[in-house]
C-alpha positions as a Python dict, from the first residue, in 0.01 Angstrom:
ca = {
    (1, 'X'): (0, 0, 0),
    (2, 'X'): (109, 342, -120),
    (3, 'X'): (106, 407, -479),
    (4, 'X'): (92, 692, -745),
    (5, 'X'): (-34, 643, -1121),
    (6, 'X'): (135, 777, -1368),
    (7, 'X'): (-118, 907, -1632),
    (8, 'X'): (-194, 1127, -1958),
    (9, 'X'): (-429, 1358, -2159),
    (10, 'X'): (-357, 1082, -2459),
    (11, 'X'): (-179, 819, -2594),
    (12, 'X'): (147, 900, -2708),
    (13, 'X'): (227, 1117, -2427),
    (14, 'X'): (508, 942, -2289),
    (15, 'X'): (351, 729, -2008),
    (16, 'X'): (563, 427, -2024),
    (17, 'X'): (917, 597, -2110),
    (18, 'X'): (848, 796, -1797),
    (19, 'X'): (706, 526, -1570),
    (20, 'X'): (1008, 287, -1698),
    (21, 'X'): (1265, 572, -1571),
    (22, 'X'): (1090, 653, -1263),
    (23, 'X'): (1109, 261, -1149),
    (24, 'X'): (1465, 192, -1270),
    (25, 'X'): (1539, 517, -1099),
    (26, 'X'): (1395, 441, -743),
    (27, 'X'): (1476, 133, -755),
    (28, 'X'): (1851, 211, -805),
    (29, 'X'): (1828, 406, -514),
    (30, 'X'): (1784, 126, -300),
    (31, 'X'): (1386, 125, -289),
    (32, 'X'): (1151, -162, -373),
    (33, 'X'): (904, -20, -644),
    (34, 'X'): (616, -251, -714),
    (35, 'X'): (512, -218, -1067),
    (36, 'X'): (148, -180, -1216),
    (37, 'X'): (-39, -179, -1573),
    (38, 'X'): (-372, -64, -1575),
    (39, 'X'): (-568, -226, -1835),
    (40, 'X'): (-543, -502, -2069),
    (41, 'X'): (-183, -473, -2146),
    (42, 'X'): (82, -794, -2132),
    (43, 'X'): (393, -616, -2293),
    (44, 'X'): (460, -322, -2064),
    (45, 'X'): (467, -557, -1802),
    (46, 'X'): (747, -697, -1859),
    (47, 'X'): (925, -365, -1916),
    (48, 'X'): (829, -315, -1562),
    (49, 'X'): (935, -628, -1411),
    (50, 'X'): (1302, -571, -1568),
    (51, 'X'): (1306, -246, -1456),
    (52, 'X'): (1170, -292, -1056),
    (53, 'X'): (1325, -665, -1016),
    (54, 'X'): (970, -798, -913),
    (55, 'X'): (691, -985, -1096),
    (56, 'X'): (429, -662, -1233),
    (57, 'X'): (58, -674, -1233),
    (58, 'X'): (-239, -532, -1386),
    (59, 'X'): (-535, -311, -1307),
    (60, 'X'): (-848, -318, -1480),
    (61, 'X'): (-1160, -159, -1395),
    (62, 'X'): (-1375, -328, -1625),
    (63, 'X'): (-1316, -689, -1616),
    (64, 'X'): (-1198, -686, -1238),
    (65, 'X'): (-1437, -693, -916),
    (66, 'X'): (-1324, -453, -610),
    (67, 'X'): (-1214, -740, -424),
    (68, 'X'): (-983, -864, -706),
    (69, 'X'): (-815, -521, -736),
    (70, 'X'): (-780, -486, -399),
    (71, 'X'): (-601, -831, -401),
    (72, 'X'): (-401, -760, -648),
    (73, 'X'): (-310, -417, -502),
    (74, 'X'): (-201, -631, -239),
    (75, 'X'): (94, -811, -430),
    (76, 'X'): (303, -493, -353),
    (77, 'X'): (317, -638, 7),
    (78, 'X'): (726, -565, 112),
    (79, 'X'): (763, -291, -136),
    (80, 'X'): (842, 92, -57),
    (81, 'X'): (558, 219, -291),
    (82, 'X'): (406, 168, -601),
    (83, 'X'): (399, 264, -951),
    (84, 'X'): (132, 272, -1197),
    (85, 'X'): (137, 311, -1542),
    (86, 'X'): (-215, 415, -1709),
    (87, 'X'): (-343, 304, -2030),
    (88, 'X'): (-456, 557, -2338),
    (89, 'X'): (-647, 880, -2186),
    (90, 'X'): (-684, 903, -1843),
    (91, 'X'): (-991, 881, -1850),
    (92, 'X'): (-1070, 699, -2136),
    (93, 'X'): (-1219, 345, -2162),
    (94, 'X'): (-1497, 132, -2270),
    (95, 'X'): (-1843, 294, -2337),
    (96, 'X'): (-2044, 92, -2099),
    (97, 'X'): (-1937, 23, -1738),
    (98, 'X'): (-1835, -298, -1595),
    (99, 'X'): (-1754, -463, -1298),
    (100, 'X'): (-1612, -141, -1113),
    (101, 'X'): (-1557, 115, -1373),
    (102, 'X'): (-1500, 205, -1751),
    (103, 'X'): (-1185, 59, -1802),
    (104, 'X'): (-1011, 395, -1761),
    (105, 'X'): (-664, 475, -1551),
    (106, 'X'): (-887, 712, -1315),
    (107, 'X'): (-1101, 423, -1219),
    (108, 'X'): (-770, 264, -1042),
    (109, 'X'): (-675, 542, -920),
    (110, 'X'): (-1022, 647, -773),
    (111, 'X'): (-1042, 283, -664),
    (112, 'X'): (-763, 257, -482),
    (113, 'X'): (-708, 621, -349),
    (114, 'X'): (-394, 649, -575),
    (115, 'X'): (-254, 1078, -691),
    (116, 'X'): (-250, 1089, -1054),
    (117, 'X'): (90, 1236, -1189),
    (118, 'X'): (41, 1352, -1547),
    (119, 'X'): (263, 1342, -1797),
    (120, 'X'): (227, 1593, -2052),
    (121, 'X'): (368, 1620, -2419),
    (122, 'X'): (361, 1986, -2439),
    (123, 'X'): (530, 1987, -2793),
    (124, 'X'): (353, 2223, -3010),
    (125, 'X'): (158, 2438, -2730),
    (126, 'X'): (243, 2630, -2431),
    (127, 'X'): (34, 2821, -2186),
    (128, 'X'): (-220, 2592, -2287),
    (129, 'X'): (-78, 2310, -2157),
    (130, 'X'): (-184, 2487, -1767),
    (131, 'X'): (-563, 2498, -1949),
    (132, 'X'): (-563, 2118, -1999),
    (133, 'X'): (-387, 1991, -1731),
    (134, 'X'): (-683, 2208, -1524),
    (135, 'X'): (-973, 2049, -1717),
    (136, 'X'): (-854, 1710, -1616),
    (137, 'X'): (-785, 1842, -1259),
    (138, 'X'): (-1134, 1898, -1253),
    (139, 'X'): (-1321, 1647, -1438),
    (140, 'X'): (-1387, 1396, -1205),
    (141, 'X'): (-1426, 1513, -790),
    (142, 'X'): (-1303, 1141, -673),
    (143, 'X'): (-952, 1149, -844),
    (144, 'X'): (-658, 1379, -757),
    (145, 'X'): (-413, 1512, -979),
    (146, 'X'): (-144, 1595, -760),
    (147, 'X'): (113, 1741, -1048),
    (148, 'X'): (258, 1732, -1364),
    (149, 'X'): (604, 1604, -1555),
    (150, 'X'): (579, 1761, -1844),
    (151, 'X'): (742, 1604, -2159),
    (152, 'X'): (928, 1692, -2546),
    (153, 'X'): (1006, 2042, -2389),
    (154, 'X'): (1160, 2235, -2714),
    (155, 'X'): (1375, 2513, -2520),
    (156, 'X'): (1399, 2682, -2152),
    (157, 'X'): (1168, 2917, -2257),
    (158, 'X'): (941, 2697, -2384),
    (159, 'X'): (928, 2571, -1995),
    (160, 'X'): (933, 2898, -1868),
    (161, 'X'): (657, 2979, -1993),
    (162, 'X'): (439, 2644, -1944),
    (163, 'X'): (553, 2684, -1582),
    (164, 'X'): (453, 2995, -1519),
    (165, 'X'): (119, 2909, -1649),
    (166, 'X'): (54, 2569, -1418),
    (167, 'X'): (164, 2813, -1113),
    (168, 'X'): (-103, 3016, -1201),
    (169, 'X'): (-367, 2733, -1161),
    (170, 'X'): (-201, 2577, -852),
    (171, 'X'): (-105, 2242, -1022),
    (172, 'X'): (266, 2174, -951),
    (173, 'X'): (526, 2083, -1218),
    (174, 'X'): (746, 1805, -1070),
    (175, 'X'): (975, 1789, -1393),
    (176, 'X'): (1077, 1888, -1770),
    (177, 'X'): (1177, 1654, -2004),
    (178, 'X'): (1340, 1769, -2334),
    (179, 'X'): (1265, 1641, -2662),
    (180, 'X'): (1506, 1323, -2664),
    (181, 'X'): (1416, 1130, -3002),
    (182, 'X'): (1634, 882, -3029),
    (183, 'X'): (1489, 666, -2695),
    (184, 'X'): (1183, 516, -2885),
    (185, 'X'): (1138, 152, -2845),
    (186, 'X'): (1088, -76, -3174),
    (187, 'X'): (721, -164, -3213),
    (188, 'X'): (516, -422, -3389),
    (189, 'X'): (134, -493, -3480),
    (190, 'X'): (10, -570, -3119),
    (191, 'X'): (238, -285, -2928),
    (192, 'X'): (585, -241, -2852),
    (193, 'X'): (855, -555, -2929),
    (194, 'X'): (857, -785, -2655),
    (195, 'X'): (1121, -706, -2345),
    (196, 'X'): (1272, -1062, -2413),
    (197, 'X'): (1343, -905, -2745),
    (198, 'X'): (1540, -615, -2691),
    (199, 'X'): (1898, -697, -2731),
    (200, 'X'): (2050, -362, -2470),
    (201, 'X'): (1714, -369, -2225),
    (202, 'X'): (1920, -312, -1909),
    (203, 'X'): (2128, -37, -2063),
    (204, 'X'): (1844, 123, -2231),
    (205, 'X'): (1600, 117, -1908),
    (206, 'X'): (1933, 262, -1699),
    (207, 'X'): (1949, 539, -1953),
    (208, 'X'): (1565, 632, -1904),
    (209, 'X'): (1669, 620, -1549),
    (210, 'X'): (1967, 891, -1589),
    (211, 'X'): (1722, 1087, -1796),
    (212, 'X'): (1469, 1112, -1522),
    (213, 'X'): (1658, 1148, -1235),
    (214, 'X'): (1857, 1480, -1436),
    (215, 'X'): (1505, 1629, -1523),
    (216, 'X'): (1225, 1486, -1245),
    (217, 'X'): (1213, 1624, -889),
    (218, 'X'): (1243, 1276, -762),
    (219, 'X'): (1192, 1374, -401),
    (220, 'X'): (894, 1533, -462),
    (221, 'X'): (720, 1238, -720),
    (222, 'X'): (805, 986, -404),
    (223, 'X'): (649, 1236, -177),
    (224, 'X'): (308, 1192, -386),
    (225, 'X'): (310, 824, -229),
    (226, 'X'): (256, 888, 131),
    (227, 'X'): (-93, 778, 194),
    (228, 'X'): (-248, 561, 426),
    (229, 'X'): (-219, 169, 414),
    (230, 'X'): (-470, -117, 452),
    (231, 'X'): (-445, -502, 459),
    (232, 'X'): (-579, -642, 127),
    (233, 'X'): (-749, -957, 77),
    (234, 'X'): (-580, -1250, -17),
    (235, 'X'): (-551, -1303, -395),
    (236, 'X'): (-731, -1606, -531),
    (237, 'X'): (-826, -1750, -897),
    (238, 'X'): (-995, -2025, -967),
    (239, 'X'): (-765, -2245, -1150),
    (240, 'X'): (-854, -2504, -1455),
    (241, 'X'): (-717, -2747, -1325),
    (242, 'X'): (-434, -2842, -1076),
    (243, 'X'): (-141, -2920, -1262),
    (244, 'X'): (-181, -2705, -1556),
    (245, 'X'): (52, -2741, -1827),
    (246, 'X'): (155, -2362, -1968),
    (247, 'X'): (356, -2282, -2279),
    (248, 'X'): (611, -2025, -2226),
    (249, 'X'): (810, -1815, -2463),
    (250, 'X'): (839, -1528, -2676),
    (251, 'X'): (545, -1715, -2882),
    (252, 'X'): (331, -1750, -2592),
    (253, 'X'): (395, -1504, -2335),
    (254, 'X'): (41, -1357, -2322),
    (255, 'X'): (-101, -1467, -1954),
    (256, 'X'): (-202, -1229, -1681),
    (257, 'X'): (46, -1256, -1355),
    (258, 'X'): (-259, -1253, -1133),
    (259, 'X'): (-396, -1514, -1296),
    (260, 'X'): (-100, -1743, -1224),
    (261, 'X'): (-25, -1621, -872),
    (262, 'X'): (-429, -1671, -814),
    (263, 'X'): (-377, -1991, -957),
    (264, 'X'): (-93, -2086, -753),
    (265, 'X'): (-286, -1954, -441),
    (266, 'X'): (-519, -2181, -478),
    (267, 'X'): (-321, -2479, -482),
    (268, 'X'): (-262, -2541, -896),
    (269, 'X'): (120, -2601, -998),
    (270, 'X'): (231, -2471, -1349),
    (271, 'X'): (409, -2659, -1560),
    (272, 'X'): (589, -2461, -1805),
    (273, 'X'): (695, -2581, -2130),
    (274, 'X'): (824, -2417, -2483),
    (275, 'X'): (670, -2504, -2773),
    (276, 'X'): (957, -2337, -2975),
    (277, 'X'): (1211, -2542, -2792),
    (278, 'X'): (955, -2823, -2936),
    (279, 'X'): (926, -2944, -2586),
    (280, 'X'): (597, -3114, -2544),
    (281, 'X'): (363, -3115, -2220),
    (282, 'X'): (375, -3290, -1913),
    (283, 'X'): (210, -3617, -1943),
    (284, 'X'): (42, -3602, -1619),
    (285, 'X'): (-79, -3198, -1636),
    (286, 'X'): (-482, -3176, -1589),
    (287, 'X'): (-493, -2890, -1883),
    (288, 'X'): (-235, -2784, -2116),
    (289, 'X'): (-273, -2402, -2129),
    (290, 'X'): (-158, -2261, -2493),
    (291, 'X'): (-139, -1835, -2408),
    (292, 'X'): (-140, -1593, -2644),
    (293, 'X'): (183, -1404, -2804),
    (294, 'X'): (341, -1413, -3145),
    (295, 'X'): (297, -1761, -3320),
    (296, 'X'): (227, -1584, -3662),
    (297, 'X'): (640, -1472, -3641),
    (298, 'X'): (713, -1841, -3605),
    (299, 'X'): (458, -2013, -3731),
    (300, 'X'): (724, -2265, -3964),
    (301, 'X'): (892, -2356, -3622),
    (302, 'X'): (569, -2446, -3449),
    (303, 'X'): (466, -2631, -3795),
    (304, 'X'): (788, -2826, -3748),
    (305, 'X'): (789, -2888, -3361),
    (306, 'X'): (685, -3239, -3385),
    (307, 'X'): (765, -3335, -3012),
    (308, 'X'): (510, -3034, -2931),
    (309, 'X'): (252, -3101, -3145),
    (310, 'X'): (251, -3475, -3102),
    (311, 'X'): (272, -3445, -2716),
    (312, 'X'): (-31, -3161, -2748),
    (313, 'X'): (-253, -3417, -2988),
    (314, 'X'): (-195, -3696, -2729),
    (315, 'X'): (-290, -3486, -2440),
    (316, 'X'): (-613, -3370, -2638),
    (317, 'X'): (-755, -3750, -2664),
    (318, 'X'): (-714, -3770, -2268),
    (319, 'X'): (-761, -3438, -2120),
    (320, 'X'): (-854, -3048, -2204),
    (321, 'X'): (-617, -2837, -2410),
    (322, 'X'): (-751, -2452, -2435),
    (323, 'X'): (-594, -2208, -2630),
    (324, 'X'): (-628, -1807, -2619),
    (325, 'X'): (-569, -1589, -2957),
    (326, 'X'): (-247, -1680, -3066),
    (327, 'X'): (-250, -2045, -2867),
    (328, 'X'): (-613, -2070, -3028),
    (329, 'X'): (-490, -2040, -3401),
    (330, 'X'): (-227, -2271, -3286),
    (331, 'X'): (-509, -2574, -3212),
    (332, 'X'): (-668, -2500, -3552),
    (333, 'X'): (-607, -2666, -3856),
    (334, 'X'): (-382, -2383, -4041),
    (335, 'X'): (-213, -2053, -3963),
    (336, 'X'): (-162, -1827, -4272),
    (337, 'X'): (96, -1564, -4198),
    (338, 'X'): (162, -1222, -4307),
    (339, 'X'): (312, -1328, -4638),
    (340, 'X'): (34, -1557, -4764),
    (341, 'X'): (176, -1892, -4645),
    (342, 'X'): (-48, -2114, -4475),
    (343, 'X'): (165, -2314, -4213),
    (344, 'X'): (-5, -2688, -4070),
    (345, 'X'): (-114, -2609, -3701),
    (346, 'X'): (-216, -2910, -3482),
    (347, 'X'): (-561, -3000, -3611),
    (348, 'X'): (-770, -3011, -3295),
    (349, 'X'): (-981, -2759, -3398),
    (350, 'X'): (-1087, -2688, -3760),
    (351, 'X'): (-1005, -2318, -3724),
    (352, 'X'): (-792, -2152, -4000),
    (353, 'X'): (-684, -1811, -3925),
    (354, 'X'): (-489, -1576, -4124),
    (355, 'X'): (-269, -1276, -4108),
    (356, 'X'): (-253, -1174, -4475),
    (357, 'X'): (-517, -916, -4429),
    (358, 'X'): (-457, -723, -4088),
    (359, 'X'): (-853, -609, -3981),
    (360, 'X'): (-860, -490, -3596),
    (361, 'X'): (-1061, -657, -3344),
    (362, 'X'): (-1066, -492, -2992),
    (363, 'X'): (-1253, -449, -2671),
    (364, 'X'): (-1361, -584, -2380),
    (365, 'X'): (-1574, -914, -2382),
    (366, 'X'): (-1786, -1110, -2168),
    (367, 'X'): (-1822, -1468, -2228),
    (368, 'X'): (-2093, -1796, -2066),
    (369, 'X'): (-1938, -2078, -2139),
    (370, 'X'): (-2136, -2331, -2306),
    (371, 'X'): (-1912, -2660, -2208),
    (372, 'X'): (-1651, -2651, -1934),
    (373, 'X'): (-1268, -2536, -1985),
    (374, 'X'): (-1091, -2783, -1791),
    (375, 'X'): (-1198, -2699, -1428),
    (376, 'X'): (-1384, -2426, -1511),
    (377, 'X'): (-1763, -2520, -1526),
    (378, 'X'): (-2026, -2492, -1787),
    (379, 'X'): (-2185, -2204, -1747),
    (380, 'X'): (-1942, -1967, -1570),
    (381, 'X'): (-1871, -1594, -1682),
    (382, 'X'): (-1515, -1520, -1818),
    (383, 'X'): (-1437, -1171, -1867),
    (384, 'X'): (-1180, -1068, -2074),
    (385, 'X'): (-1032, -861, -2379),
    (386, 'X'): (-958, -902, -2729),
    (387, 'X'): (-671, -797, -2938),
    (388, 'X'): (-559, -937, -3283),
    (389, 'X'): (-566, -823, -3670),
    (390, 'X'): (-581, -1181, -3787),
    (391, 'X'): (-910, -1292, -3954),
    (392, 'X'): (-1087, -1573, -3971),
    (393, 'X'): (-1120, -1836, -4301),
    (394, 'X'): (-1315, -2104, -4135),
    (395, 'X'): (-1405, -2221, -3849),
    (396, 'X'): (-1631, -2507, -3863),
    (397, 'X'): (-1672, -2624, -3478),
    (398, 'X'): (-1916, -2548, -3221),
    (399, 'X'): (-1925, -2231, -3018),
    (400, 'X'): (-1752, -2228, -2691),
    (401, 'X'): (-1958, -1904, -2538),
    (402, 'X'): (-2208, -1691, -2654),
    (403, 'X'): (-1976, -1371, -2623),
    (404, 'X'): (-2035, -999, -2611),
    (405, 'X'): (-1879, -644, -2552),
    (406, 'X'): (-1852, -449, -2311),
    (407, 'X'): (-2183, -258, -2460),
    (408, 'X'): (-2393, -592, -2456),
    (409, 'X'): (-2351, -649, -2818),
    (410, 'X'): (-2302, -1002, -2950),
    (411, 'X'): (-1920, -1110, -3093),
    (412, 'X'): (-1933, -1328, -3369),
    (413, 'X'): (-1652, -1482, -3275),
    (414, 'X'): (-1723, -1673, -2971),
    (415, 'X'): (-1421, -1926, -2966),
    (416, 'X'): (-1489, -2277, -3085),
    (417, 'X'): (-1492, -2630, -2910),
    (418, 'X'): (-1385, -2977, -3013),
    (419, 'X'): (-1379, -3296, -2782),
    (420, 'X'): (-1171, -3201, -2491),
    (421, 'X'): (-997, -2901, -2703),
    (422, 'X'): (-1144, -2573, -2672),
    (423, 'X'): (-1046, -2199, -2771),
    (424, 'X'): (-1134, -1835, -2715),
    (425, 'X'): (-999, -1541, -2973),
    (426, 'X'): (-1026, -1303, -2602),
    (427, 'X'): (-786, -1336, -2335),
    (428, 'X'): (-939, -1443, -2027),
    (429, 'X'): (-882, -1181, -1697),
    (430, 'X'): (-1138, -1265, -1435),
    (431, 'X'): (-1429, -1524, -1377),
    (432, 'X'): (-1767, -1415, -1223),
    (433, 'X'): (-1966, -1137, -1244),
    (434, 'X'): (-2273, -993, -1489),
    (435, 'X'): (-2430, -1279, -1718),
    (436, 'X'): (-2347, -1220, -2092),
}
């Protein structure tokens, strides 16, 4: 499949508004975009899926094998082209390498034979924007920038001269985007506010659309897609089990597509329930997954969701429940939020977490299980990544993994194991691969 990655010198460059209004434009146009994340990311995901119409996936160098991203790759099967949007620095990412890179945006890109377009927030330099967009150029010989949008552009002069600069070092500027600061999206402590959330998302996304298509040579950015195309393998996960119960909503929205379209490829059904709509899981599911997401913002509804947690402690006595981050505080014994007020979680595990005093924990971690996850053995190697500010007050059970980072050093917190319940703090993005 043909595909371009949208990248960046930094974070805060403009990556997603620009990838957002480049899909919603194409696909307007008639064309079938196929959206990507590189990286750990579950929000701007589902930015991309409302703006392209079709389930978006992600790319990551680190926890995924070749053959996995070349899988996944694949999903863009009966699209036109595809997008993808980088993560941080182009080329920044985790200090040690993993399974086929850093972690970084050019490791997709070099991966998969994808042109880089930069995006550039030139606010507060000029000429030297040309001097940085040539360093990257240059930095690594199996990556190629093929041009430059350049973003937060103060005046026609102030492009004139940025212009004439790039032209100077051969690297093509494929658009100007002026400083526009009223199309921010509302953020919260884990990223931007869920796409679920936003009350106007179809008229916002077809306003970064308009944007784009009055400042971005769109011609010329679809141009950067021709490249040659290959049959990928098929995608495959294994699954923990074969009907596998999943919470769903804004609480618990945190699971990787290609981990449920691997799962699904391998013959598993998922079950979907909401824990908010105190639904409880099906009776007859092998596993009742509990994702990540937001339980901390509705921590007295999940308290009160007696159908949920009753169905969930009735499932644990017969079967596995496992729970990642936010589904993992969920299992333990008491959620504190960010006010102080510790809210009754379902017990299974004696964990108490707490929000009252936001620390960061983040990175990439390798796990060996100690005791099986539902399906998955005793023994196998989850890779994965870690995001949350909540701490920890107790947590009394056995470890589920001895669990490290991506430079080999050992996490404390290696999830925690009760009965048939278990639960990981890192979300879990591939099986296999280097021993922890």
């Amino acid at each position: 499949m043909t595909g371009l990655v949208i990248a960046a010198p930094r974070s805060g460059s403009g990556k997603t508004m620009l990838s957002l209004g480049l899909m919603r434009a194409f696909t307007r146009a008639g064309l079938r975009v196929q959206p990507f994340k590189t990286g750990p990311d579950y929000i701007d995901t589902a930015f991309h899926a409302a703006a392209c119409g079709r389930l978006a996936f992600n790319l990551d160098g680190w926890a995924m094998g070749a053959p996995l991203l070349d899988a996944i790759a694949g999903q863009a099967g009966g699209a036109d082209f595809a997008i993808a949007e980088g993560a941080m620095g182009l080329f920044d990412g985790a200090a040690a390498p993993g399974e086929t890179g850093h972690g970084a945006t050019a490791d997709i890109a070099a991966q998969l034979g994808w042109p880089m377009l930069l995006v550039m927030d030139v606010s507060g330099q000029s000429q030297s924007a040309a001097a940085v967009a040539q360093g990257l150029r240059g930095f690594r010989p199996d990556v190629h920038v093929a041009g430059v949008i350049l973003n937060r552009v103060a005046s026609e002069r102030h492009e004139r001269l940025i212009r004439g600069a790039m032209e100077q070092t051969g690297i093509a500027v494929l658009g100007a985007i002026p400083r526009l600061p009223d199309i921010r999206l509302p953020e919260r402590h884990l990223g931007l506010v869920q796409a679920a959330e936003h009350p106007d998302l179809g008229q916002w996304l077809d306003r970064l659309a308009d944007i784009v298509t009055a400042h971005v040579d769109l011609p010329a950015v679809q141009a950067l897609t021709q490249a040659e195309c290959t049959e990928a393998p098929p995608l495959h996960c294994t699954p923990p089990g074969q009907r596998i119960a999943l919470a769903q909503d804004v609480a618990f929205s945190f699971v990787y597509a290609h981990l449920l379209e691997g799962w699904r490829a391998a013959g598993a059904e998922i079950l979907p329930f909401s824990p908010l709509a105190d639904e409880a899981p099906a009776r007859d599911a092998d596993i009742v997954w509990l994702p990540g997401g937001y339980p901390e913002l509705h921590a007295g509804r999940i308290a009160a969701a007696v159908r949920f947690l009753t169905g969930l402690r009735d499932h644990a006595m017969r079967k596995p429940v496992h729970g990642e981050c936010g589904g993992y505080m969920v299992l333990g014994a008491a959620l504190i939020d960010a006010q102080g007020e510790s809210h009754r979680m379902a017990g299974l595990l004696g964990l108490v977490s707490s929000h009252a005093e936001r620390r960061l924990h983040l990175g990439y971690r390798r796990a060996r299980l100690h005791t099986p996850v539902g399906a998955i053995a005793a023994g196998t190697v989850l890779r994965g990544h870690e995001f949350r500010y909540a701490g920890i007050i107790e947590q009394p059970d056995e470890p589920l993994a001895d669990v490290t980072d991506a430079e080999g050093q050992a996490v404390s917190a290696g999830g925690s194991r009760r009965g048939h319940v278990t639960g990981t703090f890192f979300h879990l993005v591939a099986t296999g691969g280097a021993p922890a």
